[in-house]
FIMARZA-911480 format. One record per residue: residue in one letter; z, x negated, y negated of N, C-alpha, C, CB in turn. Coordinates in steps of 0.05 Angstrom, whole numbers, plus 5000, padded with zeros to 4 digits. Atoms other than C-alpha are relative to their C-alpha. Glycine has a CB too. Layout:
<nodes>
AZXYZXYZXYZXY...
</nodes>
This chain:
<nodes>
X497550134992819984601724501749954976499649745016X498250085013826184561686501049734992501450085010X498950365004827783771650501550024994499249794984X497249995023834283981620500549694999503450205012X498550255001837383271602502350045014500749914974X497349994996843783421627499350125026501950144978X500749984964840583681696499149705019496850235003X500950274992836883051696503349795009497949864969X496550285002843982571687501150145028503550064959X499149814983846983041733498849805033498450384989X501350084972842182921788499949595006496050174997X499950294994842382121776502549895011499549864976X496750124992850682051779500250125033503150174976X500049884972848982481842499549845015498450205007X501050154979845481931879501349785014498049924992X498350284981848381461927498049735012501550155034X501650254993845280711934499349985039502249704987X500050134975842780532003500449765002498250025011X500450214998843879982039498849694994499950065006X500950235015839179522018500650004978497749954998X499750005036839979631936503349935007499250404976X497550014999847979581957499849594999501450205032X501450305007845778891980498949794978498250005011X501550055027840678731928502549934977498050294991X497850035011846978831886502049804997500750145006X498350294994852178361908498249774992500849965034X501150205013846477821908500049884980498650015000X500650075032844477911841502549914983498850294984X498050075011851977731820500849685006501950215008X500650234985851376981858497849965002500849985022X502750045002846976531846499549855030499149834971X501349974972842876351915499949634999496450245002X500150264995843675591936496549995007502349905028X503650054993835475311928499749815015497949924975X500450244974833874851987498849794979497350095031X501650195008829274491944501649854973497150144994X497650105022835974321891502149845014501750264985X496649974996842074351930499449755004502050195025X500250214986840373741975501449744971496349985013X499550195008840673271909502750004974497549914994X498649955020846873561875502849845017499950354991X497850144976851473161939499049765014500650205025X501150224974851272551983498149764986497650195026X502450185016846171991976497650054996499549785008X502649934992840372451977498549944979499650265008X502150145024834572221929501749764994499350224967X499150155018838571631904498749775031503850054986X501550254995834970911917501849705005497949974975X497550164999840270491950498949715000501950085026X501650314994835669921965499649914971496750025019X501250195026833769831891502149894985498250164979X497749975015840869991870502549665010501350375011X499450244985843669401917498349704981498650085034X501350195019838468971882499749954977498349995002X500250125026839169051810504049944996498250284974X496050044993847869011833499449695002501950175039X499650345001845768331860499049804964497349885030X500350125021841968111799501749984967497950085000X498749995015846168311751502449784997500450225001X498350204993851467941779499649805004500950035013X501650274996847067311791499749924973497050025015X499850085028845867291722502249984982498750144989X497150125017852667281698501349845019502350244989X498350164977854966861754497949694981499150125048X501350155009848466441724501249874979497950094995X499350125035849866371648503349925003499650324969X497250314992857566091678499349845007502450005019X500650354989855065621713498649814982498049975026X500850215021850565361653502350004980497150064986X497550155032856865411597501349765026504150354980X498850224982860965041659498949775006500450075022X500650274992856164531671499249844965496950015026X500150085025855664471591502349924993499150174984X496950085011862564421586501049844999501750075006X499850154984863063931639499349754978498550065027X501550195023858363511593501149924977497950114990X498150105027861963631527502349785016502150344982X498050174998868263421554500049665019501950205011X500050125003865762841588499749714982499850085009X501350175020862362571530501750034977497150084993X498750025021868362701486502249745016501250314987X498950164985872662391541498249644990499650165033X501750175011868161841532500049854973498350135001X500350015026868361761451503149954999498750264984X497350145004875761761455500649835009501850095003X499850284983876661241508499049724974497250025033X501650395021871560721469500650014974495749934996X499350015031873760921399502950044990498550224986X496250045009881860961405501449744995502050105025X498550145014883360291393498149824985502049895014X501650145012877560081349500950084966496950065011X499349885030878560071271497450244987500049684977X501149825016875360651232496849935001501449974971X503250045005869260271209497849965032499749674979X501250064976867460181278499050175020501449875011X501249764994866060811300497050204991502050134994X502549885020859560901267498150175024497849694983X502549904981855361041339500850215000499349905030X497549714996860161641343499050224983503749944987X499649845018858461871282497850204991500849854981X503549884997850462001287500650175020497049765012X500549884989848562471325498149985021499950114987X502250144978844862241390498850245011501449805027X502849744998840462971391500050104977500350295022X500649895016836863101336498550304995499249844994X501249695004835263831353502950174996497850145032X496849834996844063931362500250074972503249795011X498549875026845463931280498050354995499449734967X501149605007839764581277500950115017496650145001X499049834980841964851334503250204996500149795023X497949925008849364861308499850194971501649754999X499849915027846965151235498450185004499549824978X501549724997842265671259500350195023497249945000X499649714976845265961326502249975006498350035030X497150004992852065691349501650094980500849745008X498149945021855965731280499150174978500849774988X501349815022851266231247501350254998497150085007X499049664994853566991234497550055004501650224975X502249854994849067501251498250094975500850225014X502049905022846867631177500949864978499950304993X498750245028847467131114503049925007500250174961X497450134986855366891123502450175000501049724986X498649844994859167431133501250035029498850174992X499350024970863167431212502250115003500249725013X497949974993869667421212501750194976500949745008X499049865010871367821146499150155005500349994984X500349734990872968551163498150204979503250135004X501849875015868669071138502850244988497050125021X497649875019873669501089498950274993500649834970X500449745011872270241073502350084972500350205027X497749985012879370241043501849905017500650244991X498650174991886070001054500850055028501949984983X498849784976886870461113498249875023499250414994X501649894979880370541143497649595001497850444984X499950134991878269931178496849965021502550035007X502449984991870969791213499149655013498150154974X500850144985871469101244498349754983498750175020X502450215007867068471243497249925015501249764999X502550034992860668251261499749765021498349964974X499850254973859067831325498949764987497850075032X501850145012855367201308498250055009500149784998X502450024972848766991329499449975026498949865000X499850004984849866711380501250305030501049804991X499049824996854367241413498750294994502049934990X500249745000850667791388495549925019500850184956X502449984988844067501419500550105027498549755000X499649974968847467411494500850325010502749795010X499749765001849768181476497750145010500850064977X502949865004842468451465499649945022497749924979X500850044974840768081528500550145024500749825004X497549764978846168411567499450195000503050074994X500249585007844569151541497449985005500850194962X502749994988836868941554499850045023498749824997X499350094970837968771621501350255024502449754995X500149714986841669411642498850284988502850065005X501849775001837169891603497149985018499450034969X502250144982831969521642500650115029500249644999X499450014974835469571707500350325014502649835002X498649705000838170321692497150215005502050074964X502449784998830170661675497849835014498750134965X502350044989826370321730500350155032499449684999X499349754981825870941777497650085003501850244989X502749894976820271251816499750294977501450115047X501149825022817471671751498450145011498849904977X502849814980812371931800500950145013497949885020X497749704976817772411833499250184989504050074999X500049735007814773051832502250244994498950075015X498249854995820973411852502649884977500349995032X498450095013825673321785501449935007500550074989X496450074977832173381823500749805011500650155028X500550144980830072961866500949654978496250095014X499950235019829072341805503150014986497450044976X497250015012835872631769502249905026500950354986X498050214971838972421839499849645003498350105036X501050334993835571711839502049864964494649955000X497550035024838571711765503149934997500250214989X496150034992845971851785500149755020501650345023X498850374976846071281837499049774987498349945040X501250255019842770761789502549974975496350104984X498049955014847771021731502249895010500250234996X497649994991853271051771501549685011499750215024X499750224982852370421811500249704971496750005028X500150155020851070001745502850094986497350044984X496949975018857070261710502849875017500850394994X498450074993861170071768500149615007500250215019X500950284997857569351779501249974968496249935009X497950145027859969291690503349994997499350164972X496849975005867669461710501149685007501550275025X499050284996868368771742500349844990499449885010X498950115030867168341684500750094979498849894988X498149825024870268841637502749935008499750374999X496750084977876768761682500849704991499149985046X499650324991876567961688500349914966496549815021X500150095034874767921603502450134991497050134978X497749855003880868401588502149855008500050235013X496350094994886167911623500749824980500849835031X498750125009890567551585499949655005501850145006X500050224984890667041644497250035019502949975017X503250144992882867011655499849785014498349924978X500250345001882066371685496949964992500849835035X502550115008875066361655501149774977497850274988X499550035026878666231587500349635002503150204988X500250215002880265551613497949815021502449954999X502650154977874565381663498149964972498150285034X501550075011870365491615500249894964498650195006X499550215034873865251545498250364981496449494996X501249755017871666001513502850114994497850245019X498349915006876866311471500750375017499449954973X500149634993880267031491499350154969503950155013X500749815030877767261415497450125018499149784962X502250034994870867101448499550295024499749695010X500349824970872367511519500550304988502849925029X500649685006874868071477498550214991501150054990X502049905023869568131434497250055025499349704969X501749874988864768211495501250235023498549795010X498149814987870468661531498950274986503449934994X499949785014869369171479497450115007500649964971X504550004990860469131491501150165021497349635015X499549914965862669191562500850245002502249855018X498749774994866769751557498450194985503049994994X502149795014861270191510498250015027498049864966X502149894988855970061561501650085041496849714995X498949924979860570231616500050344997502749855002X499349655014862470951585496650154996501949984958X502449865003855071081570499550035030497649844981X500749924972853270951642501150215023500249795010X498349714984858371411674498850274991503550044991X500549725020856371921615496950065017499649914956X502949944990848671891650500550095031497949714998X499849944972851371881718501650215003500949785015X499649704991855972561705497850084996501950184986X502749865011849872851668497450075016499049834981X501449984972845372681728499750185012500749905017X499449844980849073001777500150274985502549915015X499549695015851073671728496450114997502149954960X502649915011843273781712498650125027498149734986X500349874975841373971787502150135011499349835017X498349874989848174231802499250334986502949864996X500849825017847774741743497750235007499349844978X503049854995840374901762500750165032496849725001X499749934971842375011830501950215003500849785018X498449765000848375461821501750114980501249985017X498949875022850075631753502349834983501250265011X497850215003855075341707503150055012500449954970X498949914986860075741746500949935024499250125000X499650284968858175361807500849854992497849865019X499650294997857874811783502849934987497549834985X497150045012865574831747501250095024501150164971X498750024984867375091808500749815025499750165004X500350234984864874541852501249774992497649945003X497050135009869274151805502150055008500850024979X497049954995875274471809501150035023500750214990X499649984968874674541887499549825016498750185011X501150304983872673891904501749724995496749904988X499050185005876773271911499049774992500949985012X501950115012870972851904499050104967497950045021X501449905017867673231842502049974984498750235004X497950005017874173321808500649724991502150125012X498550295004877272621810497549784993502049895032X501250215008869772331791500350204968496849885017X500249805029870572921731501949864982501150375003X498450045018876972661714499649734987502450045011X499950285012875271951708498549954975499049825020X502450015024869072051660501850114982496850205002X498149885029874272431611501349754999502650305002X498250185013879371881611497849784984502249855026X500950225011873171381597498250124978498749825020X501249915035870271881537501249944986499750274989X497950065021877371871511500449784991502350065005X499150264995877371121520497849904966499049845039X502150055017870971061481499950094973498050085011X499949905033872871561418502349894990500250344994X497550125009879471231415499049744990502349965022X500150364992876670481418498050114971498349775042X501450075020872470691351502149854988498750214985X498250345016873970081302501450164983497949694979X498249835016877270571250502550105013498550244991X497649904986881770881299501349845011499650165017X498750224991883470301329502149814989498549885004X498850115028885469921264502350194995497849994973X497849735027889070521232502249975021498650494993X498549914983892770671293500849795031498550265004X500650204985893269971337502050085027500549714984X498849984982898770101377500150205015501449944994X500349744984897970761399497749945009500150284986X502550024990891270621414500649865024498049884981X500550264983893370051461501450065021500849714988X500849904981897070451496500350245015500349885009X502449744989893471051507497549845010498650244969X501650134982888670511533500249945025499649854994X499450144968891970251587500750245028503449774997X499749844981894470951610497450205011502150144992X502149815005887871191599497949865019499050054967X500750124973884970631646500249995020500049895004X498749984971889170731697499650265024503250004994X500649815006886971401691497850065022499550004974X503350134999879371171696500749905035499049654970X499450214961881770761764499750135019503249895012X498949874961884771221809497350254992505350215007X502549905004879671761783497849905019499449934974X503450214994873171221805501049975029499349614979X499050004968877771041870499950225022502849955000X499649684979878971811897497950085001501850284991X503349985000871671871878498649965027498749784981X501950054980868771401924501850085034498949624996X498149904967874771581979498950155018502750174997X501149674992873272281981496650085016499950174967X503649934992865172211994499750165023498049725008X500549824981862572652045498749745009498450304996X501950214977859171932073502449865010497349734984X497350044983863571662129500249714989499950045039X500250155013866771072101501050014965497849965007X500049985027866571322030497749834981502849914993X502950085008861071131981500049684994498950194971X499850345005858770361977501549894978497249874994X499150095022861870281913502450005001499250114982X496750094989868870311949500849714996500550055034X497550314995870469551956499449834971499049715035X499650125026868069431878501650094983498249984987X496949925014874069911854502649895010500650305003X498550104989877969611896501249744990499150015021X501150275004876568961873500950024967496249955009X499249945039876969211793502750095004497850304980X495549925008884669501806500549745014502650395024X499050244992886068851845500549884967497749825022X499850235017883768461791502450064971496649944989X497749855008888268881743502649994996500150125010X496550124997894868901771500049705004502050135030X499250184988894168221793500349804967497949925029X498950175027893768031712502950084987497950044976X497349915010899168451696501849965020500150294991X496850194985903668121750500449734987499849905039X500450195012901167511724502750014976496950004992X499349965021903267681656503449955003498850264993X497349884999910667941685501549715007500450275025X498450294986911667261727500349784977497849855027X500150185019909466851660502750054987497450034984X498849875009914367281627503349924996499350195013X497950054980920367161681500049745003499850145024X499550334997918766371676501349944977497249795003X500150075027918766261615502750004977497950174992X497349915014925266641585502150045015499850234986X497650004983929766591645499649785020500350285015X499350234989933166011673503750035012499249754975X498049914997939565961711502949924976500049945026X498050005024941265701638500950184988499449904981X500449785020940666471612497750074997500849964978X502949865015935466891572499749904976499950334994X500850135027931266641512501450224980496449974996X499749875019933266851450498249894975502650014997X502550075024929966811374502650044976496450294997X498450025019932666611313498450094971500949725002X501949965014929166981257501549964964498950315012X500150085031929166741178499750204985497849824992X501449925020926767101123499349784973501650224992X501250205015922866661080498350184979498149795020X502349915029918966751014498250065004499249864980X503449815006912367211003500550215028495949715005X499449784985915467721058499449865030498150284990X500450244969914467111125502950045011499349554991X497250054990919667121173498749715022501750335019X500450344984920266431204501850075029502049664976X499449884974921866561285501349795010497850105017X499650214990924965991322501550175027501449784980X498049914970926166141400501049755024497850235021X498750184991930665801442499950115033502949974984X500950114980927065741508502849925025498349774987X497850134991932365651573498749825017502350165011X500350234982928765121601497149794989499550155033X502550165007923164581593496650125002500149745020X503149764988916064911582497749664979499750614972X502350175026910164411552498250094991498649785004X501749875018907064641494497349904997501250014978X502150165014899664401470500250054972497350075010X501150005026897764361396498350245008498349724988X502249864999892764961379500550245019497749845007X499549764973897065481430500750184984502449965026X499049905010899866101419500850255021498750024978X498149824982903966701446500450295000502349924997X499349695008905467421451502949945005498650295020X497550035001912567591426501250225000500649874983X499549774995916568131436503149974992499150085030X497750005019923568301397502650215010498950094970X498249684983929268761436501050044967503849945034X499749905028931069231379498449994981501849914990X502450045024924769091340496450095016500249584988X502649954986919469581372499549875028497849914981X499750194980921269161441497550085025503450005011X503149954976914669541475497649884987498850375006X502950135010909669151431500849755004498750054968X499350265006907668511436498149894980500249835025X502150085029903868091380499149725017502149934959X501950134994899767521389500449764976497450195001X500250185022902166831344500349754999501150054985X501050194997900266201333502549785001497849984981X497650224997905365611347499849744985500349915029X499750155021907765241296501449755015501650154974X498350204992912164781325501749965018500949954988X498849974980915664561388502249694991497850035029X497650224991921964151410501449985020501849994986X498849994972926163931464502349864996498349885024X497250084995933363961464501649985024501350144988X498249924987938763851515502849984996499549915018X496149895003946164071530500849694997502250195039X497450355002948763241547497949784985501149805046X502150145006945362741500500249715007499650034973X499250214996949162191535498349915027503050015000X501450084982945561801592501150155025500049735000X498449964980947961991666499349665019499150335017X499950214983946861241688500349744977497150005020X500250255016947960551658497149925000501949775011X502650015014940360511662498650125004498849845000X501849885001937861051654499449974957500950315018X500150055019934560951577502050254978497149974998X499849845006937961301525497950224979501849914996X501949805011930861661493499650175037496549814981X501249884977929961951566500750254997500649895026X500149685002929762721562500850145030496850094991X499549874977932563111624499450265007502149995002X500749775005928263621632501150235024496949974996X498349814996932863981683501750154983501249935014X498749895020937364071626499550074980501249934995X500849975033933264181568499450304992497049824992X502149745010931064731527497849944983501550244984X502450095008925164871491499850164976497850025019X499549865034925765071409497050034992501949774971X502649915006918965461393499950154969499150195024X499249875024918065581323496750184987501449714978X502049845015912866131291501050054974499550275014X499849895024911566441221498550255000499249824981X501049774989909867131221500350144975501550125025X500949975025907367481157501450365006496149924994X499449755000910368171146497550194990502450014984X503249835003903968701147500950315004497249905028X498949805002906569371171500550045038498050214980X498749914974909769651240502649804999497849965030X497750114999913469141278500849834983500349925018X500550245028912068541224503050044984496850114972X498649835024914868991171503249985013498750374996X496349904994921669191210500449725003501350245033X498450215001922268471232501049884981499449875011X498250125025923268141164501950184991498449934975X497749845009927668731145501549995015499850254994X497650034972931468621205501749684991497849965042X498850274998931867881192501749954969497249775006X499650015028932867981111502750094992498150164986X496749895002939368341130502249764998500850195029X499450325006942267581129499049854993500549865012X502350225009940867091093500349725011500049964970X500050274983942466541149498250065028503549925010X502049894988937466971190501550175021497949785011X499649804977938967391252499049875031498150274992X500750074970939267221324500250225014501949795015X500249704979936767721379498449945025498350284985X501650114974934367701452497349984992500250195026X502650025005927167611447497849905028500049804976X501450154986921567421493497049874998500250115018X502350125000915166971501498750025017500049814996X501950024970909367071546497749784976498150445020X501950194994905866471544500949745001498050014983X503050115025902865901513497350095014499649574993X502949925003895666211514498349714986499750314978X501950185013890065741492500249755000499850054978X498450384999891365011475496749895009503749895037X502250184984883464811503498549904984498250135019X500550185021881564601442500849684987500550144986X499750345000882663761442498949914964497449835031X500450165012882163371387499349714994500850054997X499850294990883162701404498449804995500049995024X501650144996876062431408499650014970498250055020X501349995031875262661337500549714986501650274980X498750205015875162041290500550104967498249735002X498449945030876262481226499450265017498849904961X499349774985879463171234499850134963503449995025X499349805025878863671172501150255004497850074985X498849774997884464231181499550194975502849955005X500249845025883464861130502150265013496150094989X498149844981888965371137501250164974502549795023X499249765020889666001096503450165002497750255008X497049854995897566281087501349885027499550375006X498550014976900866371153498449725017499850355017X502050204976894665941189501249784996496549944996X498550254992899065371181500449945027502550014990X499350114976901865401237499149935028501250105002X502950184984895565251278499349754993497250124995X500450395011893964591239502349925007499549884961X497550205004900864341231500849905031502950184983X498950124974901964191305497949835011500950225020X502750174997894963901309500949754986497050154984X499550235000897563441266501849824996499049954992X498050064988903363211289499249915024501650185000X501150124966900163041361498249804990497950245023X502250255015894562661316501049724993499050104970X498750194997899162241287501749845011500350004991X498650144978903662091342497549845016501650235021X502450144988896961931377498649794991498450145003X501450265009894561441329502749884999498049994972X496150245004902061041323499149935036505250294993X499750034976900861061404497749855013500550245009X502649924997893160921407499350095022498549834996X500449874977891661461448498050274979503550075020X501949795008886661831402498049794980501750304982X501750195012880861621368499650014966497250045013X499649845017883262021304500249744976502550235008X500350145008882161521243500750194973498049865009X499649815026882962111183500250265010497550004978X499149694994885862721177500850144971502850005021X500949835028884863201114500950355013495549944991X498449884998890363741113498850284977502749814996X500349765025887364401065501850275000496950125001X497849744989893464941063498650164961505649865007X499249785014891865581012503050224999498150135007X497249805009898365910988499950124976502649844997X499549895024899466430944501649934975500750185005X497450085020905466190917501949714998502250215008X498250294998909665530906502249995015501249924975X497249964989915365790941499050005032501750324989X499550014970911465861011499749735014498050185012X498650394985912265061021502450075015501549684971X497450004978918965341048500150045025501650174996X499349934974916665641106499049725020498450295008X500150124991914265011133502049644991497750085002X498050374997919164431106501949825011501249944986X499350094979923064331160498149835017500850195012X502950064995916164191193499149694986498250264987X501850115019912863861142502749684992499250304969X497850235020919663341123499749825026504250114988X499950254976918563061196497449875015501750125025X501950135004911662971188499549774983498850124997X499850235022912162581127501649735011501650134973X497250204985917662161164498349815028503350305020X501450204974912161931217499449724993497150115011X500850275007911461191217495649904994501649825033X503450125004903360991186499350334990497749855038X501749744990902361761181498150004966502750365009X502849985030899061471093497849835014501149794959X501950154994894261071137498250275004500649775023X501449914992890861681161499850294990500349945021X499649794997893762271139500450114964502250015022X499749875019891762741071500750234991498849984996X498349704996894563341054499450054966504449995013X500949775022891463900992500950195004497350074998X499849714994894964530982499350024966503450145016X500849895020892364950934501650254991497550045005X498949795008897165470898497550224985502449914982X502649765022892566140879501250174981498050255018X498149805027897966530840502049874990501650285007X497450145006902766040811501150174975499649684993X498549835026907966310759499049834979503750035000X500750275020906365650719498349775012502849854990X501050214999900265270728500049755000499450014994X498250305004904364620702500749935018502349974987X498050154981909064650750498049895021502550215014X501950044966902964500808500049724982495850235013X500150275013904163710801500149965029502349864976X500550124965901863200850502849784999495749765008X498650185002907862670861499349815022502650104999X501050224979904362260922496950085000501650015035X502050064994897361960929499050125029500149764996X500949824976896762350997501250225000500349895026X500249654998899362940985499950144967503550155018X501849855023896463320925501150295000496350005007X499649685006897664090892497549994978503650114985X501649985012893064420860500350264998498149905005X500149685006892965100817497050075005501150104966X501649905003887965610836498949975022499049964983X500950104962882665560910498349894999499050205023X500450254993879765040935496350114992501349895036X501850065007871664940917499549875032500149864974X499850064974870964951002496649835010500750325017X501850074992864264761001499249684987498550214997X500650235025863764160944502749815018500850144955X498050294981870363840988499749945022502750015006X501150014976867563901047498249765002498650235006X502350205008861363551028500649764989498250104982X498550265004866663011004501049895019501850004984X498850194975869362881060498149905019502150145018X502149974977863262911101499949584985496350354997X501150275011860762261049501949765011500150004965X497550124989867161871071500350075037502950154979X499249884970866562171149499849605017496650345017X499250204974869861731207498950045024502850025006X501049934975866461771268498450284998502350015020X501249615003864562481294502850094982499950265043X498149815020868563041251499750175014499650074970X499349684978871463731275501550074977502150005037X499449875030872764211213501250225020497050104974X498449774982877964721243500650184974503349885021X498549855014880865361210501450185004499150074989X497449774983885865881227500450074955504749745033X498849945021887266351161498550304997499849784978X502249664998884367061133496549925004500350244958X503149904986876967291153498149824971499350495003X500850075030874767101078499649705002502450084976X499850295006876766361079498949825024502949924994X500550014983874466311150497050025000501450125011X502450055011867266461129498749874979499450154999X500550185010867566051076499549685009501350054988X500150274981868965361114497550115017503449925022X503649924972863365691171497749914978499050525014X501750035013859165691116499649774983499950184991X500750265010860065061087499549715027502649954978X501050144969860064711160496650005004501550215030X501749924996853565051163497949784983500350264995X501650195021850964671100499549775002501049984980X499150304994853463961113498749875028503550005003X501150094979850063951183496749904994500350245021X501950214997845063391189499249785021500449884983X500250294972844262711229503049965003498249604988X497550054987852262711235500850125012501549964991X498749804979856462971284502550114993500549885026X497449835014860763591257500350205013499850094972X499449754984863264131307502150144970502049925038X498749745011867064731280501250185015498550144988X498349844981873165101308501250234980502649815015X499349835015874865741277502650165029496850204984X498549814990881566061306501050224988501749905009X498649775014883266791304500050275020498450074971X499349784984885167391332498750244990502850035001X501649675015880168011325500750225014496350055001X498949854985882368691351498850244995502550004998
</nodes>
């Protein structure tokens, strides 16, 4: 027989497939749905709703728990300060001694090794620095970083306790996705509620919003991981089951699959954006590419559970529901605070901005109606013509209350009586020029030198739940700008002792300034403190210049108020005042991260058999 090659080829292009091999064919181009896959790549099949229901409740029991113990702790503080001020506001100084011990001798360790500790020797609140740029954040404390660990224990705990004895993989990567899934959507609720502005935890429970943000951020990592397990889940049996082909097409063809696809992207992007470098470098873009990038995340998680092939839509419907409630209903909040606050049928607020020495612009807004301020508040502000889509976040220096007629409207009505239909309300800030809006505003304001007036608005007062009152000695410390957190503290102090309506017996004033010239931004301030009737009975005042042009010139000219070249020795004056302490003491500070762990750390030291709390205000981001 003849093999020619070319007879051979010949005779092969000759042949025509049958039927079956035609078949066979097509197949082999599609991959074949496996009974023993498909089932757990949809629906609730393999997933463990009963357990998933039960680590939903506990989770939530336990943070429902640890409120109810700060709230019933809180309850406690503030009776027992309530308490201390009552019996010690109109007693003299020396008479406050029960006040001054400490009636639990396990509270001073408690305060020096877990409440006011950092997480590693005294480092907290200063930022970690790569360079001037690149930016990496601060460190939780102890406290705060224990209840963290707890938290992330608790749902790695909750997340890998799964029926490991599933023969059928698929089957377990199904029980996976509904554990994932269901836990990520049980962490959106207090991620949501810590994120508002107008929390009402912030004042139920007397916890700062530094505090809520700083576990907002936790929240929102182990939120993003859990979605990230619960796509991954589902893709690992889809994949297996029909290729990655299928399985991008079962995306792209599915209203369900898609809109849970899209949501896990907006909350990757959420998560590479929200690194602390990127965040810093780039704050405002970051903030918001957050919000659109949440909103994102929302309707995403919402069309998710809509869409389900289970009638109803999947259980996890009325906790998205519940997380966009909570949502818009802060950002109406926000709008209504907004709309109170700077509109009256007197007009719209406006702002009167300074330029003051070391690059400060001094703010003063003119409020169209009566608002009451606390000591220790502060505000987001917002500037038409000055970046008018950001808002900032600053501390309130000083309030007042003017009105249009200063004449009585009755023969007896008094003439100090205030008409707070007619009044307005003069809010004064100091605001440090740094870079963005900062920056343009003092160049905005620097363009005159009688300052610049421009619409402006205020959303708030924020905060204020910090009391003083019961204190019988108060030690303010207040780096640069942080003035304007003390200085209204004490101004209420000494009105309160002229009134006896506080139990406040000493008050020790510590301001750091760079320069001799930034006394200006507060001497308006500062000339009508001095002017308070008794205010040398109680009231001391240390600023320390750290760069003076001439050392000389730093001269003291009054026995209560003192200068001094160079910075303060925070721990050696501390421990002086402590020797001299009035009652209980409350060491506050508002200023940079640096001087803020210094005071922490000398608080830390000084704790013994007396009673010394510690308030550190600040804004971390």
């Amino acid at each position: 027989m003849d093999y020619h090659p070319r007879r051979f080829a010949g005779g092969i292009e000759s042949l025509v497939p049958t039927s079956v091999l035609q078949v066979r064919s097509s197949a082999s181009s599609e991959v074949q749905s496996n009974p023993t896959i498909a089932p757990y790549t949809t629906a609730l099949n393999g997933v463990n709703q009963t357990q998933n229901n039960l680590f939903r409740d506990l989770l939530w029991i336990s943070l429902g728990a640890v409120g109810v113990i700060i709230l019933l702790i809180r309850i406690a503080e503030l009776a027992w300060a309530k308490l201390r001020q009552v019996s010690a506001m109109s007693v003299p100084r020396e008479k406050q001694g029960y006040w001054k011990i400490s009636q639990w001798s396990w509270m001073p360790g408690m305060k020096k090794h877990m409440i006011y500790a950092p997480l590693f020797g005294k480092r907290h609140n200063r930022e970690f620095r790569f360079s001037s740029a690149i930016n990496v954040g601060t460190l939780p404390s102890r406290l705060h970083a224990t209840l963290l660990f707890l938290y992330l224990a608790s749902n790695i705990a909750y997340m890998f306790i799964l029926d490991w004895t599933q023969p059928n993989y698929y089957s377990f990567c199904a029980e996976l996705r509904g554990r994932a899934g269901t836990l990520g959507l049980v962490n959106m609720v207090p991620l949501i509620i810590m994120a508002g502005r107008n929390n009402p935890l912030i004042k139920l429970l007397q916890i700062s919003f530094d505090t809520y943000n700083l576990l907002h951020r936790w929240m929102g990592r182990i939120v993003v991981i859990e979605i990230l397990i619960h796509t991954i889940a589902w893709a690992i049996p889809s994949i297996a089951n029909s290729g990655w082909a299928g399985a991008w097409k079962a995306v792209t063809h599915s209203a369900f699959l898609g809109s849970g696809g899209l949501g896990t992207l907006a909350l990757l992007l959420i998560f590479i954006q929200a690194v602390s470098p990127l965040r810093h470098a780039f704050y405002e873009t970051f903030l918001n590419l957050h919000i659109l990038l949440a909103a994102v995340a929302f309707a995403g998680t919402w069309i998710h559970c809509v869409t389900a092939s289970i009638p109803g839509g999947l259980p996890q419907l009325s906790w998205i529901i519940t997380i966009v409630s909570l949502w818009i209903a802060d950002r109406f909040a926000r709008i209504a605070r907004l709309a109170w606050v700077n509109w009256s049928d007197k007009g719209f607020a406006d702002a009167l901005c300074e330029p003051m020495p070391g690059d400060v612009t001094r703010v003063t807004f003119r409020l169209p109606r009566y608002v009451d301020i606390k000591p220790g508040t502060h505000a987001y502000l917002r500037f038409w013509g000055v970046n008018a889509w950001e808002s900032h976040p600053f501390s309130i220096a000083w309030v007042e209350h003017e009105v249009q007629h200063s004449l009585p409207s009755s023969e007896k009505e008094p003439l100090t009586a205030l008409d707070r239909s007619s009044a307005y309300t003069l809010v004064s800030f100091l605001i440090g020029a740094q870079t963005g809006m900062t920056r343009k505003l003092f160049n905005t304001a620097r363009a005159s030198e009688q300052g610049v007036r421009m619409k402006a608005a205020l959303e708030g007062p924020y905060a204020g739940h910090h009391s003083l009152d019961s204190y019988g000695h108060a030690v303010l410390f207040a780096g640069s700008t942080g003035i304007t957190h003390q200085i209204s503290y004490i101004r209420h102090l000494l009105n309160g002792y002229n009134e006896g309506t506080v139990a406040t017996r000493r008050v020790t004033l510590v301001w750091i300034i760079r320069e001799y010239e930034s006394l200006e931004w507060v001497r308006p301030f500062m000339d009508q403190i001095l002017r308070i009737p008794n205010r040398k009975d109680i009231l001391r005042i240390q600023v320390f210049v750290t760069r003076p042009q001439n050392p000389r010139d730093i001269a003291s000219t009054s026995s209560t108020v003192k200068m001094f070249p160079g910075r303060p020795n925070v721990p050696l004056l501390l421990a002086k005042e402590v020797q001299e302490q009035t009652g209980a003491m409350v060491v506050s500070v508002c200023g940079p991260g640096a001087l803020a762990d210094d005071v922490r750390g000398a608080v830390r030291a000084v704790q013994g058999h007396t009673v010394i709390d510690f308030i550190e205000e600040s804004f971390t981001w």
